[in-house]
DSSP file (Angstrom, degrees, kcal/mol; ACC not computed):
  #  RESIDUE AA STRUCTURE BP1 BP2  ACC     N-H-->O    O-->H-N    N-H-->O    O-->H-N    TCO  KAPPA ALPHA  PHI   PSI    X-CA   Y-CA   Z-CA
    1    1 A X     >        0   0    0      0, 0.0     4,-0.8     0, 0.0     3,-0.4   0.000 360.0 360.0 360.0 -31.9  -43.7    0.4  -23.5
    2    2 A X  H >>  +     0   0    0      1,-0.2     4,-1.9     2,-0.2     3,-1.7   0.965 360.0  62.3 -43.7 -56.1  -41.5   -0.5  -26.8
    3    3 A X  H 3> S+     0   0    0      1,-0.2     4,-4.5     2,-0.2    -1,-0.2   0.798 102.3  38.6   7.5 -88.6  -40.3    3.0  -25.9
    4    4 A X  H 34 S+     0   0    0     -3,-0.4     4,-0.3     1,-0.3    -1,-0.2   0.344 105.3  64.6 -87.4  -9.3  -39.0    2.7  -22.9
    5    5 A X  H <X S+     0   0    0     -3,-1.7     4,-2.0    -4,-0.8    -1,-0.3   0.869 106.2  48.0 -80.8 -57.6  -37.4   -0.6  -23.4
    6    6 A X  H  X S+     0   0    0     -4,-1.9     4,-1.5     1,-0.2    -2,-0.3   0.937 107.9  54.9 -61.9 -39.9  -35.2    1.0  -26.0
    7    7 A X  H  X S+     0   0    0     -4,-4.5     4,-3.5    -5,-0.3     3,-0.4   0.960 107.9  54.5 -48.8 -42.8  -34.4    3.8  -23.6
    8    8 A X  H  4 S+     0   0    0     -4,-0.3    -1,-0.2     1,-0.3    -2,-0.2   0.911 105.9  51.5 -48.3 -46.5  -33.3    1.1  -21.1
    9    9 A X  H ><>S+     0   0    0     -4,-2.0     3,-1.0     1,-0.2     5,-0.5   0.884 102.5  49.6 -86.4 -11.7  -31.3   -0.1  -23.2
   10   10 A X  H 3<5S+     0   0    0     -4,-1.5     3,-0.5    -3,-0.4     4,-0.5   0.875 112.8  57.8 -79.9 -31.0  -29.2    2.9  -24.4
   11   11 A X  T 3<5S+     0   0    0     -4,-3.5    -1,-0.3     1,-0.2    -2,-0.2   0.012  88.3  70.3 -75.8  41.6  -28.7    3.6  -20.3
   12   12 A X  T < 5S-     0   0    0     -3,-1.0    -1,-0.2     2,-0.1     3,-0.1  -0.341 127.1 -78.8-146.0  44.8  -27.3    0.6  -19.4
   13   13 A X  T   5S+     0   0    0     -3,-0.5     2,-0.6     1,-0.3    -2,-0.1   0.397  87.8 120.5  76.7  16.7  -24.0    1.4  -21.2
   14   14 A X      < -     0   0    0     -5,-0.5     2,-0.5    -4,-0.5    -1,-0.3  -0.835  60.9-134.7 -93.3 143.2  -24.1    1.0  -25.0
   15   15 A X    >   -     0   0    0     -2,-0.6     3,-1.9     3,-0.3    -4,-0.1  -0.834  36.7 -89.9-104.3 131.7  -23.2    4.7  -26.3
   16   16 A X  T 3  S-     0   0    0     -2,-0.5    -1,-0.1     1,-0.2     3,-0.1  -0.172  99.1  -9.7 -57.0 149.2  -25.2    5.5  -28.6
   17   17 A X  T 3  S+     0   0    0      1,-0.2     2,-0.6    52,-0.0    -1,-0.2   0.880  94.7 142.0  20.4  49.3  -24.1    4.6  -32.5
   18   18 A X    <   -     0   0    0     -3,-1.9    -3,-0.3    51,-0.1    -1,-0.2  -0.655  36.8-161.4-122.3  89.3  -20.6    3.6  -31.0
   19   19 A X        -     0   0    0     -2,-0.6     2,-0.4    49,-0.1    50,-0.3   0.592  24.8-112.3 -24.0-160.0  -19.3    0.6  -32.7
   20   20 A X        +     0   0    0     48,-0.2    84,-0.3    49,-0.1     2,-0.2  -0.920  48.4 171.0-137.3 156.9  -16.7   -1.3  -31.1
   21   21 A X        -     0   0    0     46,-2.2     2,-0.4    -2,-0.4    46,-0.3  -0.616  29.6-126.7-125.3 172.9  -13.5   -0.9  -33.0
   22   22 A X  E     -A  102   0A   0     80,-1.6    80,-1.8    -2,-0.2     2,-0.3  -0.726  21.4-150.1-156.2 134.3  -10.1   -1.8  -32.7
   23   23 A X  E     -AB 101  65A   0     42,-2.1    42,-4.9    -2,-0.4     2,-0.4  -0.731   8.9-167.7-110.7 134.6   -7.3    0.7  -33.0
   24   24 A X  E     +AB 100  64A   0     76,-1.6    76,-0.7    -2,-0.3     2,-0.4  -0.963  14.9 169.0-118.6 106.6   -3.8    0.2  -34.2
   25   25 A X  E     -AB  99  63A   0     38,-2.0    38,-0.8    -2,-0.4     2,-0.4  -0.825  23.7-154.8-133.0 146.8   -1.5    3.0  -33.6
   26   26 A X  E     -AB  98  62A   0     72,-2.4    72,-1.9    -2,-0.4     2,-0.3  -0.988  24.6-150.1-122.6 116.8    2.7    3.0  -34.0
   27   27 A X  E     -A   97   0A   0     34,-0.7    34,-0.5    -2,-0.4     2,-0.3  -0.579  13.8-161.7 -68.5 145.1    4.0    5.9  -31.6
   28   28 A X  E     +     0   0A   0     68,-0.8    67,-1.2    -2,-0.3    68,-0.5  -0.947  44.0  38.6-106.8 143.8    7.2    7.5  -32.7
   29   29 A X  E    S-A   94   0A   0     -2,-0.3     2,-3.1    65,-0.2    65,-0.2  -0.521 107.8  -8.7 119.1 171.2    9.8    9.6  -31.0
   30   30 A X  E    S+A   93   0A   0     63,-1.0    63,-1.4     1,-0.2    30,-0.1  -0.461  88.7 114.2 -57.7  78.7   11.2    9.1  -27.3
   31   31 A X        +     0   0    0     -2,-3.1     2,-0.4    28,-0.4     6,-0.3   0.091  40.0  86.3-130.1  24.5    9.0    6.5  -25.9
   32   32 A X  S    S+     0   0    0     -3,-0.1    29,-0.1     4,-0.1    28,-0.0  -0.906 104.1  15.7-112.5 140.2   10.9    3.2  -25.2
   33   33 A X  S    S+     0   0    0     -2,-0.4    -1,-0.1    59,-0.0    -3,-0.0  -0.046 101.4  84.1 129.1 -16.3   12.4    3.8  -21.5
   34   34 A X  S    S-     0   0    0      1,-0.1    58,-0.4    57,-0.1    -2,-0.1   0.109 109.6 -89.3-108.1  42.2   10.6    6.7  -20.0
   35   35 A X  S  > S+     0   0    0     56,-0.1     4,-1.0    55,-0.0    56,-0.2   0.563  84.4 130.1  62.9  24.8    7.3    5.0  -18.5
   36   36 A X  H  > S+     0   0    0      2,-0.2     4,-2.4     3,-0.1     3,-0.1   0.883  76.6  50.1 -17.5 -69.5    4.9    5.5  -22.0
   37   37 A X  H  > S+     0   0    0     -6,-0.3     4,-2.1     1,-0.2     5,-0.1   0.984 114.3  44.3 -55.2 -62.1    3.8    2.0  -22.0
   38   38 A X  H  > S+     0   0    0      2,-0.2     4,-2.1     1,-0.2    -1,-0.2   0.803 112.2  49.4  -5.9 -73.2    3.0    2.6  -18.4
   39   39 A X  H  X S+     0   0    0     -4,-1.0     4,-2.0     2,-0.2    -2,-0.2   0.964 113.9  51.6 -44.8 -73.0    1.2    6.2  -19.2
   40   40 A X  H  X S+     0   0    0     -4,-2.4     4,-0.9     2,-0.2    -2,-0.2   0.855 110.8  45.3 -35.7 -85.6   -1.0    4.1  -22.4
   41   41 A X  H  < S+     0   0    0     -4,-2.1     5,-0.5     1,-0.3     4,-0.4   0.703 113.3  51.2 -71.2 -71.8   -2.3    1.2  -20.0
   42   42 A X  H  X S+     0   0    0     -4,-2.1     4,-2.5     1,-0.2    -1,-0.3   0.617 116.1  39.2 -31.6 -86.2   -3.3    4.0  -17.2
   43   43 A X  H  X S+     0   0    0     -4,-2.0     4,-1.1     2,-0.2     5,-0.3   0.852 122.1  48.2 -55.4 -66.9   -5.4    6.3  -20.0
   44   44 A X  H >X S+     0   0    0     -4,-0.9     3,-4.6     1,-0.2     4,-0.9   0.741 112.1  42.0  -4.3-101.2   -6.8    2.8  -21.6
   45   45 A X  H 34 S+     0   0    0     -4,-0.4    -1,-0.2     1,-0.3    -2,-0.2   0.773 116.0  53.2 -54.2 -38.0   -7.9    1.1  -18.6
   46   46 A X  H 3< S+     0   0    0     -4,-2.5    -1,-0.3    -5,-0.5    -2,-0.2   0.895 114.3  43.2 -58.6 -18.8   -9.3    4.8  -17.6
   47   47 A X  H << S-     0   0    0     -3,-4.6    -2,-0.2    -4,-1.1    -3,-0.2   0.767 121.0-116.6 -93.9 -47.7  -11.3    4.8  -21.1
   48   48 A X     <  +     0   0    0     -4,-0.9     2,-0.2    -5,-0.3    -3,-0.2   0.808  67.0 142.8  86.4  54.1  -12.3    1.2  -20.5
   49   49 A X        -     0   0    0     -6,-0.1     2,-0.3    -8,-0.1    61,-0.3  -0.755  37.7-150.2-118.7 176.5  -10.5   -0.1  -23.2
   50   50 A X  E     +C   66   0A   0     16,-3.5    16,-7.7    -2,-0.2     2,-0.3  -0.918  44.5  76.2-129.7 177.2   -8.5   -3.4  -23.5
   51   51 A X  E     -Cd  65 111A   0     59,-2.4    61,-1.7    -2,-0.3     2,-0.3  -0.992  68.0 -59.8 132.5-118.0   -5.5   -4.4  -25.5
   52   52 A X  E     -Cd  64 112A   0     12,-2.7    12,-3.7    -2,-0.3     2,-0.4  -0.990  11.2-147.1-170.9 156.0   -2.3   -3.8  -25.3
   53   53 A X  E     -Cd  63 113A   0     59,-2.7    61,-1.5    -2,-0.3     2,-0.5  -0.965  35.1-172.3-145.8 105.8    1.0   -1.3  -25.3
   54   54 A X  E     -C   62   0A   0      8,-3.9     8,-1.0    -2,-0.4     2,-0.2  -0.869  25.5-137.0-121.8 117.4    4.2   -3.0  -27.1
   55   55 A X  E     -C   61   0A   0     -2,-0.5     2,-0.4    59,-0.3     6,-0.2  -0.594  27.2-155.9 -78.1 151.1    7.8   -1.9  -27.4
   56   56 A X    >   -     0   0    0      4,-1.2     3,-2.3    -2,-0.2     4,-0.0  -0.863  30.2-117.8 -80.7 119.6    9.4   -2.5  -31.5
   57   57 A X  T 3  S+     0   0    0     -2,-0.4    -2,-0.1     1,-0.3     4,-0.0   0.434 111.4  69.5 -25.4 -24.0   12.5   -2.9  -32.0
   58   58 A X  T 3  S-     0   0    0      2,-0.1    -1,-0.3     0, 0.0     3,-0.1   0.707 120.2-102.5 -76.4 -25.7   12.7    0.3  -34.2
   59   59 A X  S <  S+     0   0    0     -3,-2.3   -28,-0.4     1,-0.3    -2,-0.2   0.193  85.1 125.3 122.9 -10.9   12.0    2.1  -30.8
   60   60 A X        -     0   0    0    -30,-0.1    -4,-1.2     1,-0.1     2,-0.4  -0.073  53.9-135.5 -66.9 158.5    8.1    2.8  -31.7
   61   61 A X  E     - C   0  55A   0    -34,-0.5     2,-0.7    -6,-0.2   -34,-0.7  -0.913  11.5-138.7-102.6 161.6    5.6    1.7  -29.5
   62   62 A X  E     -BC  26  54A   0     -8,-1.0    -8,-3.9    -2,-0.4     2,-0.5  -0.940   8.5-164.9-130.5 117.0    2.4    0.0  -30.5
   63   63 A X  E     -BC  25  53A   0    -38,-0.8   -38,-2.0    -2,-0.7     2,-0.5  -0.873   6.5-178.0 -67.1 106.8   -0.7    0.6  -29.2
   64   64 A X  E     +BC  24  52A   0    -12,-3.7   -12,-2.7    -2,-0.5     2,-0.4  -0.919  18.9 170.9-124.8 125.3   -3.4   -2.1  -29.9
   65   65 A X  E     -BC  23  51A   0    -42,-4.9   -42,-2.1    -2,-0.5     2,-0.4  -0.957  13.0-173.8-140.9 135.6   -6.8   -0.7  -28.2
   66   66 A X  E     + C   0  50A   0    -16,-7.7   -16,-3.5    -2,-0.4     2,-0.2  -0.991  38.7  95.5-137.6 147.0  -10.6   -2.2  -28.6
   67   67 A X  S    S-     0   0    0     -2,-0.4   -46,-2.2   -46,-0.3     2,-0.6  -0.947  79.7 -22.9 177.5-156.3  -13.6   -0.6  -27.1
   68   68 A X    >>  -     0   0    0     -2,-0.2     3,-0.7   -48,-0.2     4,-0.5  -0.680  63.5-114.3 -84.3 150.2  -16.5    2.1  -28.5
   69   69 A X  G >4 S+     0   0    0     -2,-0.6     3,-0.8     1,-0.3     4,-0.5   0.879 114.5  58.0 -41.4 -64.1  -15.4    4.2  -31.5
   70   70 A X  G 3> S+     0   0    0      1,-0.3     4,-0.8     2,-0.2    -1,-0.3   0.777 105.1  49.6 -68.4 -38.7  -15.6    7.3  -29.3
   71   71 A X  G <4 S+     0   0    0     -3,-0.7    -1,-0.3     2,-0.2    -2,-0.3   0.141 109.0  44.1 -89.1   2.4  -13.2    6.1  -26.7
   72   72 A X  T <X S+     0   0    0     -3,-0.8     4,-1.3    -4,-0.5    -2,-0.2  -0.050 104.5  62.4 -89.5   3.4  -10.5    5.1  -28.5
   73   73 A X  T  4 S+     0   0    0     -5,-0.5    -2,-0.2    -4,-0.5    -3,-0.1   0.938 105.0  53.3 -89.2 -18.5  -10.5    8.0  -30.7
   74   74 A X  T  X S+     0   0    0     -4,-0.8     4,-3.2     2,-0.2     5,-0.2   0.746 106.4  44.8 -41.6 -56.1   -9.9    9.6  -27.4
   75   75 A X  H  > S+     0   0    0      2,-0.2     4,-2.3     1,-0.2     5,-0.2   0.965 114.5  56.7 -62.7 -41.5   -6.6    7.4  -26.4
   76   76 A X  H  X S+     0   0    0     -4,-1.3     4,-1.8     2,-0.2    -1,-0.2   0.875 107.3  45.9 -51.5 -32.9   -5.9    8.3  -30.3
   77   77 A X  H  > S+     0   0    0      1,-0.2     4,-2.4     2,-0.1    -2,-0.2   0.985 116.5  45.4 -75.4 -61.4   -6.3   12.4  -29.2
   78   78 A X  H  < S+     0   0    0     -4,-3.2     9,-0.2     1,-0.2    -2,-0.2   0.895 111.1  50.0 -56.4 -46.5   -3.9   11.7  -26.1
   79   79 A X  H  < S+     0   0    0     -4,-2.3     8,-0.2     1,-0.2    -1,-0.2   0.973 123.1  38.3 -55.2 -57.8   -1.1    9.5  -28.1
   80   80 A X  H  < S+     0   0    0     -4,-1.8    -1,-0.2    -5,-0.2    -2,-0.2   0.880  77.8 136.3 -36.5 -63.0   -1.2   12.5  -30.5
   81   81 A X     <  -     0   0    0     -4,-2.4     6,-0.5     1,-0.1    13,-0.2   0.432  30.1-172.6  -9.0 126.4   -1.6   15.6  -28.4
   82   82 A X        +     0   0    0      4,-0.2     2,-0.2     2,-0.0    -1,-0.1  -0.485  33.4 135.4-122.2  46.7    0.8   18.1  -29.8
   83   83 A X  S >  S-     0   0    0      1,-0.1     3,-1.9     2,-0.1     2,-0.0  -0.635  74.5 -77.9 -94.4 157.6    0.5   20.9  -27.0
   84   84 A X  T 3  S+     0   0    0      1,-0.4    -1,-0.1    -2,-0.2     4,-0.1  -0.244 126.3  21.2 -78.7 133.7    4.1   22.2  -26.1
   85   85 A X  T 3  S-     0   0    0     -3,-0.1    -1,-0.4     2,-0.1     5,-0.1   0.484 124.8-106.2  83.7 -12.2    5.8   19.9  -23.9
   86   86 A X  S <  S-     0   0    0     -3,-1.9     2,-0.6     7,-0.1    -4,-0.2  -0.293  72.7 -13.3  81.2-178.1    3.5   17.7  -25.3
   87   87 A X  S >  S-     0   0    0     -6,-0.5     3,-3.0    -8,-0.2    -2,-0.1  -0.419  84.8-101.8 -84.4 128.9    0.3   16.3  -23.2
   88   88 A X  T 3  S+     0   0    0     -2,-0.6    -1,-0.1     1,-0.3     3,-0.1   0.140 106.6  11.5 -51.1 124.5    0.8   17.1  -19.5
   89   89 A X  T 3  S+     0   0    0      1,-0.3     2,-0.4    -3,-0.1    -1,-0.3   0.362  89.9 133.3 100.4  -0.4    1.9   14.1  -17.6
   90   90 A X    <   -     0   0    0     -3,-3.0    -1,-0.3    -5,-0.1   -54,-0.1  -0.715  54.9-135.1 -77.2 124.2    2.6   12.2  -20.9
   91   91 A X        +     0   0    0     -2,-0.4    -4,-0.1   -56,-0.2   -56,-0.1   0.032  68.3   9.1 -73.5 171.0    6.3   10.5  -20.3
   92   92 A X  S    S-     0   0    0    -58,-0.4     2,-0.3     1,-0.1   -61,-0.2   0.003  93.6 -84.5  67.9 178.5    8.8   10.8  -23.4
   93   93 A X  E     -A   30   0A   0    -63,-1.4   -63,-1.0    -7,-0.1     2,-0.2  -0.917  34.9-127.6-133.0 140.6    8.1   12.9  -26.3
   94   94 A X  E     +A   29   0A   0     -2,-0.3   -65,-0.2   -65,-0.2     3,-0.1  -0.541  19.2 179.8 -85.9 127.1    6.0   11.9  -29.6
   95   95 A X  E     -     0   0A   0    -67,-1.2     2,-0.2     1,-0.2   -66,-0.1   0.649  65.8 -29.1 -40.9 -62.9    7.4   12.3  -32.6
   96   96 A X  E     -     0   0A   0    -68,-0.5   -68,-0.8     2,-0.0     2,-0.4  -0.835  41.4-137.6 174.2 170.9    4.4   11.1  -34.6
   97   97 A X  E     -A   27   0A   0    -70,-0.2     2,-0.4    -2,-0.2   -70,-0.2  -0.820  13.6-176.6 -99.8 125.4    1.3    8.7  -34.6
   98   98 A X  E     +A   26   0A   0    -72,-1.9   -72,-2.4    -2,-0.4     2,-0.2  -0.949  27.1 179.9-117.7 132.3    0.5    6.6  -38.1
   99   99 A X  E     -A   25   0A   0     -2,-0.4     2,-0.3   -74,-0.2   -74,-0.2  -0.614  21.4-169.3 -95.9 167.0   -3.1    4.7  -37.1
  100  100 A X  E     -A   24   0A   0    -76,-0.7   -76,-1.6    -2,-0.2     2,-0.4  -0.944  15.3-138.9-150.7 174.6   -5.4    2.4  -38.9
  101  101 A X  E     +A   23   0A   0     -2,-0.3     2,-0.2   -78,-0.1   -78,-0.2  -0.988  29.8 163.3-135.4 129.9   -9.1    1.2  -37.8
  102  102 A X  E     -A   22   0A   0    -80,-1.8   -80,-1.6    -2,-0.4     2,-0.6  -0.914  48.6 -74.2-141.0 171.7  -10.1   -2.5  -38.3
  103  103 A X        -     0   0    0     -2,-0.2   -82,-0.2   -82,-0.2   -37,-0.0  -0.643  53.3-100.5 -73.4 124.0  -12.7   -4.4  -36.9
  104  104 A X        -     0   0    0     -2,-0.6   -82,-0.2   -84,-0.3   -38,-0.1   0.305  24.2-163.1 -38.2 172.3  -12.6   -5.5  -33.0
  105  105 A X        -     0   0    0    -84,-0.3    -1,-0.2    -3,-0.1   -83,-0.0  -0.191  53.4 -95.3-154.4  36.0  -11.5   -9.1  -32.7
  106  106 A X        -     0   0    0      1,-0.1     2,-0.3     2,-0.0    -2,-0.0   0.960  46.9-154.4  51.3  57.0  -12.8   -9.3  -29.0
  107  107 A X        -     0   0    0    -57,-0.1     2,-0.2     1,-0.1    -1,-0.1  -0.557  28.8 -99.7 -41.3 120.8   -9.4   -8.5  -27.0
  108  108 A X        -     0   0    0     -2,-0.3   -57,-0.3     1,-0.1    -1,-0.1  -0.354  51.2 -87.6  -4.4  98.1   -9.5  -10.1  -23.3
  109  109 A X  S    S+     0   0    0     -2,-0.2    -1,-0.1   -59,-0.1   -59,-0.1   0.306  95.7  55.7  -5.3 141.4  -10.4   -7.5  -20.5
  110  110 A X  S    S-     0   0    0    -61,-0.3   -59,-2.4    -3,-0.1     2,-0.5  -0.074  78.1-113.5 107.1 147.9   -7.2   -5.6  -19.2
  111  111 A X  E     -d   51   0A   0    -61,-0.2     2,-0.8   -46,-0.1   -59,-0.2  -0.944  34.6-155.4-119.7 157.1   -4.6   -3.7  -21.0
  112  112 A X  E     -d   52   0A   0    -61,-1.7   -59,-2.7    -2,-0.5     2,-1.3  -0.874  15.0-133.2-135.3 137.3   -1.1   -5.2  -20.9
  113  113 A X  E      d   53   0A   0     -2,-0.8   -59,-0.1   -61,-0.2   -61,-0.1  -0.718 360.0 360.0 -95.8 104.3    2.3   -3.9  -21.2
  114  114 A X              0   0    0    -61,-1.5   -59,-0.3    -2,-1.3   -60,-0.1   0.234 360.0 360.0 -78.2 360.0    4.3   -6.0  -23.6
């Protein structure tokens, strides 16, 4: 029955060997004005991530995202996405991404546009 207790527990939403993280990402490029921040909290809150989507004053955006390991490294793939025209339905166009990985610090449900 120990079994099957640990099977229980991996269906009832912990992903297997998926940490929870928190990702810090600085967008570059056309992304203050054209509904980006917008775009971000939509793909988050789809991901089930929280945190938060901020314009800089250099023009960058910042992306602050906490969740499993595997799902923001997804929101990391979209920000990126270098496909021509960039990723379909993504506002603006990205310049480039610089990230870093720290440990969560237990963000509040919800993603917010700053």
């Amino acid at each position: 029955m120990g079994e099957a207790e640990q099977n229980t527990g991996q269906e009832t939403g912990q992903e297997t060997g998926q940490e929870t993280v928190r990702l810090t990402a600085w967008v570059r490029g056309r992304v203050q004005g054209v509904g980006f921040r917008w775009w971000v909290r939509a793909r988050a809150l789809e991901l089930g991530l929280a945190g938060s989507a901020t314009n800089l004053s250099d023009g960058r955006v910042e992306v602050v995202a906490e969740g499993p390991r595997g799902r923001c490294e997804r929101l990391l793939e979209m920000l990126e996405g270098d496909a021509p025209g960039g990723v379909p339905g993504r506002p603006g166009k990205v310049a480039g991404v610089a990230s870093r990985w720290s440990e969560s610090r237990g963000e509040a449900a919800g993603f917010l546009e700053r």
